[in-house]
MARDODO-629511 format. One record per residue (C-alpha): chain; x, y, z. Coordinates in nm, 4 decimals, padded with zeros to 6 digits, always signed. Example, Ala and Ser with C-alpha at 12.3 -4.5 7.8 and 13.67 -1.06 7.14 Angstrom:
 lumdren       px       py       pz
       A +01.2300 -00.4500 +00.7800
       A +01.3670 -00.1060 +00.7140
//
This chain:
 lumdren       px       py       pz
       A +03.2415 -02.7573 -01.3789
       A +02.8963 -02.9855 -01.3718
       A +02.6247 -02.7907 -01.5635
       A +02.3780 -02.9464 -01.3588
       A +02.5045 -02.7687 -01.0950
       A +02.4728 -02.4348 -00.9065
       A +02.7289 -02.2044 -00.8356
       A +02.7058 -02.0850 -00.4551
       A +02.6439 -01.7095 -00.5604
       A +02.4240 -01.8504 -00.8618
       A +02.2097 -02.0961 -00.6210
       A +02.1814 -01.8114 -00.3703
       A +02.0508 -01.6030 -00.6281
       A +01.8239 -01.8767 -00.8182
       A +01.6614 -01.8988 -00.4247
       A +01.6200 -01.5404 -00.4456
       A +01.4485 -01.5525 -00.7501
       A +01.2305 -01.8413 -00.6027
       A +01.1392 -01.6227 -00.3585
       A +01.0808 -01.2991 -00.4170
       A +00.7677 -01.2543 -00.6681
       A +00.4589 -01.0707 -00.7008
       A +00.4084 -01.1941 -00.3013
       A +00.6663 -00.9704 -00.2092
       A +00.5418 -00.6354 -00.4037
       A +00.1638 -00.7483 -00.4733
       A +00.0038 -00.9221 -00.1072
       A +00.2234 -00.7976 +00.1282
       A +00.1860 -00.3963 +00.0763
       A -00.2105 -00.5400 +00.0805
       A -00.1869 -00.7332 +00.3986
       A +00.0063 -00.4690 +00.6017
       A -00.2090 -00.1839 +00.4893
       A -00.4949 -00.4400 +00.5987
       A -00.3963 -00.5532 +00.9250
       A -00.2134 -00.2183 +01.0737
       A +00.1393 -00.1494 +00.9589
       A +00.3897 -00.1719 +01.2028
       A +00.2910 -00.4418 +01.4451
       A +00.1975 -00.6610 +01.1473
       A +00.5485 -00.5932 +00.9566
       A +00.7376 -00.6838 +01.2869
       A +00.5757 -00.9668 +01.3491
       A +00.6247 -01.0855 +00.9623
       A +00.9311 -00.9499 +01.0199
       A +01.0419 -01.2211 +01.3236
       A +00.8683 -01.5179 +01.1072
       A +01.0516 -01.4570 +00.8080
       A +01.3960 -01.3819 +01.0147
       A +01.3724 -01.6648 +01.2707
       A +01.0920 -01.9284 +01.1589
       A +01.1415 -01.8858 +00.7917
       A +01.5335 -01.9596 +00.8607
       A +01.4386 -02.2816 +00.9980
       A +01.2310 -02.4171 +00.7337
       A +01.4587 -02.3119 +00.5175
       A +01.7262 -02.4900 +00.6477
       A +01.5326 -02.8139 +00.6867
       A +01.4517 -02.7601 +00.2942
       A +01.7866 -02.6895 +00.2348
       A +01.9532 -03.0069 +00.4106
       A +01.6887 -03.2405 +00.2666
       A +01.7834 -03.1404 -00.1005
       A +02.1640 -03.0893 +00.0046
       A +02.1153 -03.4932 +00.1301
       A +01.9332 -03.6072 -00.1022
       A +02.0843 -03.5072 -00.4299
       A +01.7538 -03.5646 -00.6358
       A +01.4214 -03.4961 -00.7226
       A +01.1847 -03.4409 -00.4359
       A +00.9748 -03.7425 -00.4521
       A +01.2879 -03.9877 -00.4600
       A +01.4739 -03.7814 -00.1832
       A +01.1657 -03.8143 +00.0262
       A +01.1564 -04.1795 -00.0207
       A +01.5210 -04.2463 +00.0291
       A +01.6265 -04.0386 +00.3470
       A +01.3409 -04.1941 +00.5584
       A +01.4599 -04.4113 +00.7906
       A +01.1666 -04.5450 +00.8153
       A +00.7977 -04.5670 +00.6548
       A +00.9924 -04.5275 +00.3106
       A +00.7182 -04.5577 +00.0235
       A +00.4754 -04.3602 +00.2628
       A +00.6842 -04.0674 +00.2555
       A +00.7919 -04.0747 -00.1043
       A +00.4199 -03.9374 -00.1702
       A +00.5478 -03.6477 +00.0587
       A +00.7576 -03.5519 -00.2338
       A +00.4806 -03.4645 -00.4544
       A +00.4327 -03.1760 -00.3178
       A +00.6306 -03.0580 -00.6220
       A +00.3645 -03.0354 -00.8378
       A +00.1651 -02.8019 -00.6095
       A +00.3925 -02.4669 -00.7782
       A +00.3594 -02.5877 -01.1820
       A -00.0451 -02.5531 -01.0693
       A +00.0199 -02.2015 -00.8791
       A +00.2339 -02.1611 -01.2263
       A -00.0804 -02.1921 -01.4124
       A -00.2547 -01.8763 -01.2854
       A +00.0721 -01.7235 -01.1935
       A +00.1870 -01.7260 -01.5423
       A -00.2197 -01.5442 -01.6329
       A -00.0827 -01.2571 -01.3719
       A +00.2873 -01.2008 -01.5314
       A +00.0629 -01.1555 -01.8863
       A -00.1040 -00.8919 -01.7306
       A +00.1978 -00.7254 -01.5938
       A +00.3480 -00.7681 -01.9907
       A +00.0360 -00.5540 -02.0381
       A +00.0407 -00.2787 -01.8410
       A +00.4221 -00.2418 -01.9200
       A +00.2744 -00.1876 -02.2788
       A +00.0091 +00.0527 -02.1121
       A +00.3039 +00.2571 -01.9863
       A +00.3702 +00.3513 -02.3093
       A +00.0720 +00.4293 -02.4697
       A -00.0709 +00.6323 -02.1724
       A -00.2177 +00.5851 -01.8037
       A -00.5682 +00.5534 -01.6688
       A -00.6451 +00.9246 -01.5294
       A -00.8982 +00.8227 -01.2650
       A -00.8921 +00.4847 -01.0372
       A -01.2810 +00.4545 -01.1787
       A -01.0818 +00.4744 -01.5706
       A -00.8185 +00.2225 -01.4178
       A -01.0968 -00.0015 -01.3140
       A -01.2916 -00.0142 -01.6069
       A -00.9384 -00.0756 -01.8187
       A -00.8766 -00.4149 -01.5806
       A -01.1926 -00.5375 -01.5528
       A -01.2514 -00.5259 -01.9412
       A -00.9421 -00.6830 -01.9491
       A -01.0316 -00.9676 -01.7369
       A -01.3627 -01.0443 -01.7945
       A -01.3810 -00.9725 -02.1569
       A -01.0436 -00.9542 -02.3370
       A -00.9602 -01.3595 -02.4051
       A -00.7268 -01.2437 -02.6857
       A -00.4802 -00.9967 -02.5237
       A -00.4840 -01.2608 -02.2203
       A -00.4230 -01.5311 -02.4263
       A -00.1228 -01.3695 -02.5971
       A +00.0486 -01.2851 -02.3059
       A +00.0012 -01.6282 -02.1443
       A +00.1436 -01.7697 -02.4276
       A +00.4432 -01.5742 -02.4141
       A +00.5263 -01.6241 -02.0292
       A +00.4531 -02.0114 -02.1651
       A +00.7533 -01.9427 -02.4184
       A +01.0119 -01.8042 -02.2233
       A +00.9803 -01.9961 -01.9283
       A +00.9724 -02.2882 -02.1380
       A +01.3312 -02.1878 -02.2958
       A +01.4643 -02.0548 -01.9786
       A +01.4044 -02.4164 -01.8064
       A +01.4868 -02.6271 -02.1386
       A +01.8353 -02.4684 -02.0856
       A +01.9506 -02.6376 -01.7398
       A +02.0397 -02.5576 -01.4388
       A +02.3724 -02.3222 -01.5023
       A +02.3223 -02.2182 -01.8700
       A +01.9557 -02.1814 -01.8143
       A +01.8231 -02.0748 -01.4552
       A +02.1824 -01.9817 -01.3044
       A +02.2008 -01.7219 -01.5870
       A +01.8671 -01.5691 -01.5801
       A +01.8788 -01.4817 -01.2088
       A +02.2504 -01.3428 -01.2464
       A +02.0404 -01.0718 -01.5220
       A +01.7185 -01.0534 -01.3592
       A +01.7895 -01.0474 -00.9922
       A +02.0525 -00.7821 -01.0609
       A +01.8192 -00.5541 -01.3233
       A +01.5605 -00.6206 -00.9958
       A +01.7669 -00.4489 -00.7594
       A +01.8171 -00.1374 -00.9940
       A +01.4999 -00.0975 -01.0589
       A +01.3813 -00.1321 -00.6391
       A +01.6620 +00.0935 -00.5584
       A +01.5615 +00.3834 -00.8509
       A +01.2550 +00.4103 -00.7420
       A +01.3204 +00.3661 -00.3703
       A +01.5725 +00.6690 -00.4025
       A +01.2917 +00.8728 -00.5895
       A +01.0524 +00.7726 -00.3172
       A +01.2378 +00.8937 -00.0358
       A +01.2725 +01.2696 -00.2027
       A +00.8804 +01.2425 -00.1753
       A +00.6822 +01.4247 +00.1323
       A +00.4694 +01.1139 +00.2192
       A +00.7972 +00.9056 +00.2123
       A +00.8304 +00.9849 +00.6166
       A +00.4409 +00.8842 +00.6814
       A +00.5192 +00.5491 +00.4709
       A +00.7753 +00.4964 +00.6921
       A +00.6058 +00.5586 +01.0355
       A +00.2905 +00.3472 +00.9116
       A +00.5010 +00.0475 +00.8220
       A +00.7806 +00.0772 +01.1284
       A +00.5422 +00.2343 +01.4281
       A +00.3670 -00.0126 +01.6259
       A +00.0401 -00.0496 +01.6920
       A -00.0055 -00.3506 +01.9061
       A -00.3955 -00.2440 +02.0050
       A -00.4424 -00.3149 +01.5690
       A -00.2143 -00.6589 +01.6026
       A -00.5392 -00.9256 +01.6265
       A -00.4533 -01.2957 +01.6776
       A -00.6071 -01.2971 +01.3374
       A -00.2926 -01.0851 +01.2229
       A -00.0130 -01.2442 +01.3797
       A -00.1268 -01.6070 +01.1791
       A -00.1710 -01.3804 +00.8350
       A +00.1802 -01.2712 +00.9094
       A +00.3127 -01.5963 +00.9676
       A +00.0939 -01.7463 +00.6421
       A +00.2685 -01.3973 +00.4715
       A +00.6202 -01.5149 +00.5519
       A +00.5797 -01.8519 +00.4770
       A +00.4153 -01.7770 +00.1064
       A +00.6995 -01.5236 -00.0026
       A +00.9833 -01.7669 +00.0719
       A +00.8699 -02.0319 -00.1758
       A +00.8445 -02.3183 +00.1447
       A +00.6661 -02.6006 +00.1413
       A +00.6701 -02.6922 -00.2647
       A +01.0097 -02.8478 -00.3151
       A +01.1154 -02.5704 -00.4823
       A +01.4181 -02.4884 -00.2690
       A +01.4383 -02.8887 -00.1912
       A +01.5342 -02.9416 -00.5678
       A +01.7864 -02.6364 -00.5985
       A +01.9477 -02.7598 -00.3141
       A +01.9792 -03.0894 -00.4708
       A +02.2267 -02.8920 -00.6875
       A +02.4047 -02.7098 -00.4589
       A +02.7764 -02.7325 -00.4142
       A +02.8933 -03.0020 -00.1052
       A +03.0758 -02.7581 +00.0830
       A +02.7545 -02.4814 +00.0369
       A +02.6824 -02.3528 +00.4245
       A +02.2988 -02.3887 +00.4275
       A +02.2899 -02.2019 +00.7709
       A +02.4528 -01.9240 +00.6076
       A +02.2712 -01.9422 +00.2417
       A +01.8971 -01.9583 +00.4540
       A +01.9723 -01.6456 +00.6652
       A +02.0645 -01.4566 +00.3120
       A +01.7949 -01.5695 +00.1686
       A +01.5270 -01.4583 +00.4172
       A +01.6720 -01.1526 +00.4806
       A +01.7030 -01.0384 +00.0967
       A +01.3526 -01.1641 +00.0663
       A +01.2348 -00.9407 +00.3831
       A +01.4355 -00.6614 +00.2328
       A +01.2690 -00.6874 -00.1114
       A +00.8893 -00.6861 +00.0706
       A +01.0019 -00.3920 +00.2784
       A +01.1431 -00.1796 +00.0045
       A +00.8787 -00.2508 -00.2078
       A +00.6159 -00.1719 +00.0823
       A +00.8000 +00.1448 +00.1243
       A +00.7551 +00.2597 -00.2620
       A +00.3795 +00.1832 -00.2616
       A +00.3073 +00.3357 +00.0357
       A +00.4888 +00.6569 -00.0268
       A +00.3029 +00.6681 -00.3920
       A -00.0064 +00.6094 -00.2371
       A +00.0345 +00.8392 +00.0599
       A +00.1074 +01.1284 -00.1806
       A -00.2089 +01.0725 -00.4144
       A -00.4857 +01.0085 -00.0545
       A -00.5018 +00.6242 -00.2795
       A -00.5461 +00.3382 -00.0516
       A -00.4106 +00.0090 -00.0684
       A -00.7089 -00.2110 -00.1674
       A -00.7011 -00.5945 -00.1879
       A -00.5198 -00.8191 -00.4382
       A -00.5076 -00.6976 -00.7784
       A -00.6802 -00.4155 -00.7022
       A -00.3512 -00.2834 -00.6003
       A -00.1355 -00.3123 -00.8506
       A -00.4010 -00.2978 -01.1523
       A -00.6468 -00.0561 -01.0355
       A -00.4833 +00.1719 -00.7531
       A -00.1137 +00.2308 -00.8076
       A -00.1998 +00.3166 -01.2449
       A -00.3791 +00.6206 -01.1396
       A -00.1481 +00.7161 -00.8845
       A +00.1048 +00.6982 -01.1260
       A -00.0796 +00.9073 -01.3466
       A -00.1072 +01.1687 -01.1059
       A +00.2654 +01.2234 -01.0970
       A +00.3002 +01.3643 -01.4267
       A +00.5267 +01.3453 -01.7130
       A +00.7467 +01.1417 -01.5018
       A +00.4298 +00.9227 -01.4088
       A +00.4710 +00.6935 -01.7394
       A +00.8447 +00.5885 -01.6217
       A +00.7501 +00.5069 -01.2916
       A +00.5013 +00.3011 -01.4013
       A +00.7256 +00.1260 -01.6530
       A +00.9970 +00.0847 -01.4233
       A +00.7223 -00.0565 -01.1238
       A +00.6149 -00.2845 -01.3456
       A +00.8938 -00.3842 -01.5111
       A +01.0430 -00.4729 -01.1812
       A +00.7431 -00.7036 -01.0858
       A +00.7535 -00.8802 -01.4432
       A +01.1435 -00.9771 -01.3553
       A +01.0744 -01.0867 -00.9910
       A +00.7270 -01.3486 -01.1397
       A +00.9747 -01.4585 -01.4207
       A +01.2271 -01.5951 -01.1090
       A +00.9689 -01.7151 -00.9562
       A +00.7644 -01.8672 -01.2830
       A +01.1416 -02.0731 -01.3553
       A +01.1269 -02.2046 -00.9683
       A +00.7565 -02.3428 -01.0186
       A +00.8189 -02.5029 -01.2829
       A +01.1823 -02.6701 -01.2023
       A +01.0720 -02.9486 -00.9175
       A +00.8395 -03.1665 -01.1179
       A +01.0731 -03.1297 -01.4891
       A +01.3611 -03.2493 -01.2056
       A +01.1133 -03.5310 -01.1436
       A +01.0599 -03.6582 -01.4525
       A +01.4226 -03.6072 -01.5379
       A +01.5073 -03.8519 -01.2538
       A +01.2775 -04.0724 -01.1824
       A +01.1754 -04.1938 -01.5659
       A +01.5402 -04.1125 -01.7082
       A +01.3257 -03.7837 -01.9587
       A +01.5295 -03.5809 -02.1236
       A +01.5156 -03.2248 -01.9702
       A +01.3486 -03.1211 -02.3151
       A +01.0415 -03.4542 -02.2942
       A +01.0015 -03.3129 -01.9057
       A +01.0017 -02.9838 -01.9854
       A +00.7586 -02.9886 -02.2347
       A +00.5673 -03.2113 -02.0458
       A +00.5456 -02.9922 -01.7628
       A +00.4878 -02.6621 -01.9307
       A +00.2521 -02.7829 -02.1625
       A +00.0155 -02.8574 -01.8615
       A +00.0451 -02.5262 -01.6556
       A -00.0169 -02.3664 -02.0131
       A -00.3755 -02.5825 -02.0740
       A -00.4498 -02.5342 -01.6586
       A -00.3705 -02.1573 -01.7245
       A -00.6060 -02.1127 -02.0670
       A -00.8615 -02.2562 -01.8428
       A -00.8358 -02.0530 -01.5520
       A -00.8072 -01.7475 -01.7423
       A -01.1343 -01.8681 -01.9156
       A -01.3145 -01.8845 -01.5954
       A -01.2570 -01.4904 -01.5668
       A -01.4513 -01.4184 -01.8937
       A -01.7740 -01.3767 -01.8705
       A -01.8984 -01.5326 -02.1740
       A -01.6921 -01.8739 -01.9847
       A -01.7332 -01.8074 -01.6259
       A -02.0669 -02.0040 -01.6230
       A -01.9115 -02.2974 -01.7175
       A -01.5690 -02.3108 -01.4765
       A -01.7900 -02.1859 -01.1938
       A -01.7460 -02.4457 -00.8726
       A -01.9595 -02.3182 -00.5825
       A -01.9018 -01.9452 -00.5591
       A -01.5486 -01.9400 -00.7395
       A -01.4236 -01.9715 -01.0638
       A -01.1571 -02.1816 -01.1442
       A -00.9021 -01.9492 -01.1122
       A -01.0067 -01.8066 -00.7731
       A -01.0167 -02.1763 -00.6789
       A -00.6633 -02.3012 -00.7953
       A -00.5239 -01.9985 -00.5528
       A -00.7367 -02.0777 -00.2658
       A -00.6575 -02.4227 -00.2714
       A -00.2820 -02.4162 -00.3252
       A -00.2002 -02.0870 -00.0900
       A -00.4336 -02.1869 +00.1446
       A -00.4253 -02.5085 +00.2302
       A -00.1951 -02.7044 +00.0113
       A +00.1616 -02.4753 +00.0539
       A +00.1312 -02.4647 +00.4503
       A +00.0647 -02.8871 +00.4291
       A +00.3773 -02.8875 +00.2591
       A +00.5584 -02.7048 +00.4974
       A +00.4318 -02.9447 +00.7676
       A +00.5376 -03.2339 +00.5601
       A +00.8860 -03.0789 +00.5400
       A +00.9711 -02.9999 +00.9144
       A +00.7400 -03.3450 +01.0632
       A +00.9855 -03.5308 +00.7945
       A +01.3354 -03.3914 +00.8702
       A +01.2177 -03.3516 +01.2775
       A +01.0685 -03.7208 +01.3394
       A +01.1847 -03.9154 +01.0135
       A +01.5233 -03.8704 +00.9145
       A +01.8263 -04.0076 +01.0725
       A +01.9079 -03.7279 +01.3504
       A +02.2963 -03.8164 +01.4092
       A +02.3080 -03.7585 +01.0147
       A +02.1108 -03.3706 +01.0646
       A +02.3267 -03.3194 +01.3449
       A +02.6265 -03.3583 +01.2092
       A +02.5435 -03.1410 +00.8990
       A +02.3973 -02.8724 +01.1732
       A +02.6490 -02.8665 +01.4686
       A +02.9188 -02.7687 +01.3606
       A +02.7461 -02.4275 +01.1273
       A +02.5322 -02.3338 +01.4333
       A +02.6544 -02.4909 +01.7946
       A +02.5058 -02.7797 +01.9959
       A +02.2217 -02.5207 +02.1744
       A +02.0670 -02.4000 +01.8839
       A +02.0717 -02.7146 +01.7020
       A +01.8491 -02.8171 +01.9736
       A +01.6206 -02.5406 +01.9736
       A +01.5793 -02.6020 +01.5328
       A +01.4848 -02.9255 +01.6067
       A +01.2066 -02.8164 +01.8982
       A +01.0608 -02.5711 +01.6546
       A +01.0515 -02.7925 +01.3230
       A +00.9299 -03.0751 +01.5742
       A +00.6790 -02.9212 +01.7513
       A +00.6387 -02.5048 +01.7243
       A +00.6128 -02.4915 +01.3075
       A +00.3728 -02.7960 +01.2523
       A +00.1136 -02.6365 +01.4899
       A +00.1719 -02.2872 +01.3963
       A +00.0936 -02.4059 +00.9984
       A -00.2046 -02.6304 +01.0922
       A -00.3636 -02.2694 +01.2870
       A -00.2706 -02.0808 +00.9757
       A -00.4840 -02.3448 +00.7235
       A -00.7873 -02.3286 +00.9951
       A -00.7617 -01.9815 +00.9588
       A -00.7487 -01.9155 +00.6266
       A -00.9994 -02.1718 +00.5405
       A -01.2626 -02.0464 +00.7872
       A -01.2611 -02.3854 +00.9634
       A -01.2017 -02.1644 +01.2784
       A -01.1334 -01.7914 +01.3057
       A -00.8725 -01.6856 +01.5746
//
């Protein structure tokens, strides 16, 4: 069997990983407690299910076709306009940036898995003085962390494709699931457990703003990993006969299930304890260490387990950022995977040193641009505005720019004449407009 290749189950599981991260368990318990519960969730709920499918299989039939890295599949299934749209390809190195600040956030989770064990903040004002000293003032403990995500993703990807990322996600997305389900089974024995429930499955379409329903659709988007060639280059390794109808559906609907669960356990922690869910890291740093607190002796394993469970799904993810542009390299300038790899994680490492830096406040002055700090900056920039361009890249490309008999014939037969139709109407014409209203939105340009 080709090492450089995926298994079905193992590519189906490396998506997974791709997917579900801290966007899953971090923004979207924020975003729904934000914007109203129910009516939000169901809306994410049909973007993930029906527009996230489609975007994933355009993803998925581009790599599946192209059987390379991004940039040179890009370049070589145009049928037109050929070294205009190989620059569409570089979208790839949009997730090794995210990587550098992601990889700052998955230290801090290494953290406060090592705070589980030497005792929890008592009060959410403790819990905020703990973080805050910890980002603003503590460059060593950062640093250290950093450096080992930096390590193990670095051996994780110098490893390959089967022995390397296939294997990790057959341990991690497994240990993942335990940990979701032991603490969703110990949620549900909980009082508040019923009020989580009602919050996040009731309705209430007088809350559901237009302003919502294009967060929701930004939400969706975000936690599948679209838009960054990061499911374009695992599908590049995907078996011929792999069903990527079938393998998009799974994936968004163990990604949903993931958000949903986890949504569930924060709420009903935070329903029990009067906490709220506040904004960003807030949640997870400040909020949810004093609620665990509150629950006792059996507080400190909760809180190792929570954030245990986090650190596994940002390693999955961490391995998927960093994948597209060491596939790159690999490909286009015949690198070994250990030159590109190095390559590659040397830079998210310097990015990341220097966007923790811009947290501290001894450094802030100096990685200040406007009103943000570097860090805030390199996550406005790619979330915002750069991830949803590459989304639109994606679906204008395989809608308008590829060889249609050649989609067709890979889509027909899976899903039926009619709704091959309707993909190609929504990739054409729905998704490019719906993403170019999410970046006005989220960049202010105008507010719907």
């Amino acid at each position: 069997m080709n090492s450089s290749r995926f298994t079905r189950f193992g590519f189906i599981l490396a998506a997974v990983g791709s997917a579900v991260g801290l966007g899953n368990v971090w923004k979207f318990p924020y975003v729904t407690g934000e914007y109203g519960g129910g009516a939000f969730v169901l809306v994410y709920l049909a973007t993930a299910l029906f527009v996230g499918v489609f975007v994933l299989i355009s993803e998925l039939l581009i790599g599946k076709l192209g059987r390379s890295d991004a940039v040179s599949m890009f370049e070589n299934l145009a049928v037109r306009n050929k070294k205009l749209w190989k620059w569409a390809g570089f979208i790839v190195i949009v997730p090794l940036i995210i990587l550098s600040y992601y990889s700052v956030v998955i230290g801090w989770i290494f953290h406060y898995i090592a705070m589980s064990f030497q005792g929890l903040p008592s009060t959410v004002e403790q819990s905020k003085d703990i973080f805050m000293a910890l980002l603003t003032t503590d460059v060593q403990t950062q640093l250290m962390y950093h450096t080992i995500v930096f390590v193990l993703v670095t051996a994780i990807i110098l490893r390959g494709i089967k022995d390397g990322i296939e294997k990790i996600n057959k341990i991690l997305m497994p240990l993942l699931a335990l940990i979701l389900a032991i603490l969703f089974v110990y949620s549900i024995n909980i009082d508040s457990f019923s009020k989580a429930v009602h919050f996040m499955f009731d309705p209430d379409f007088s809350k559901l703003t237009s302003e919502a329903i294009i967060v929701a659709i930004g939400q969706a988007f975000y936690t599948l990993s679209l838009g960054m060639g990061i499911i374009i280059t695992y599908a590049a390794s995907l078996p011929k006969e792999a069903n990527v109808v079938k393998s998009s559906i799974l994936i968004s609907i163990i990604d949903t299930m993931v958000a949903i669960v986890a949504g569930l356990i924060i709420f009903t922690l935070l329903f029990d304890k009067g906490a709220e869910s506040t904004k960003g890291a807030g949640l997870v740093f400040i909020s949810l260490p004093s609620v665990f607190y509150e629950f006792g002796s059996i507080g400190s394993t909760l809180a190792l387990l929570f954030f245990i469970a986090i650190a596994f799904a940002g390693i999955t993810s961490a391995i998927s950022m960093l994948e597209p542009m060491v596939s790159y390299f690999m490909n286009r300038f015949d690198m070994s995977r250990i030159k590109a790899a190095l390559i590659c994680s040397i830079f998210f490492y310097v990015l990341g040193i220097a966007a923790l830096l811009s947290n501290i406040s001894d450094y802030s002055p100096m990685l200040m641009i406007g009103e943000k700090g570097l860090f805030d900056w390199l996550d406005f920039v790619c979330s915002t505005i750069l991830v949803p361009i590459g989304g639109i890249l994606v679906v204008v490309f395989i809608g308008h720019f590829m060889d249609k008999e050649t989609v067709e014939g890979e889509l027909v037969p899976l899903m039926g004449s009619f709704l091959t139709k309707v993909w190609f109407f929504m990739v054409r014409y729905v998704i490019p407009i719906a993403l170019v209203v999410v970046i006005l939105n989220e960049t202010g340009i105008f507010k719907f």
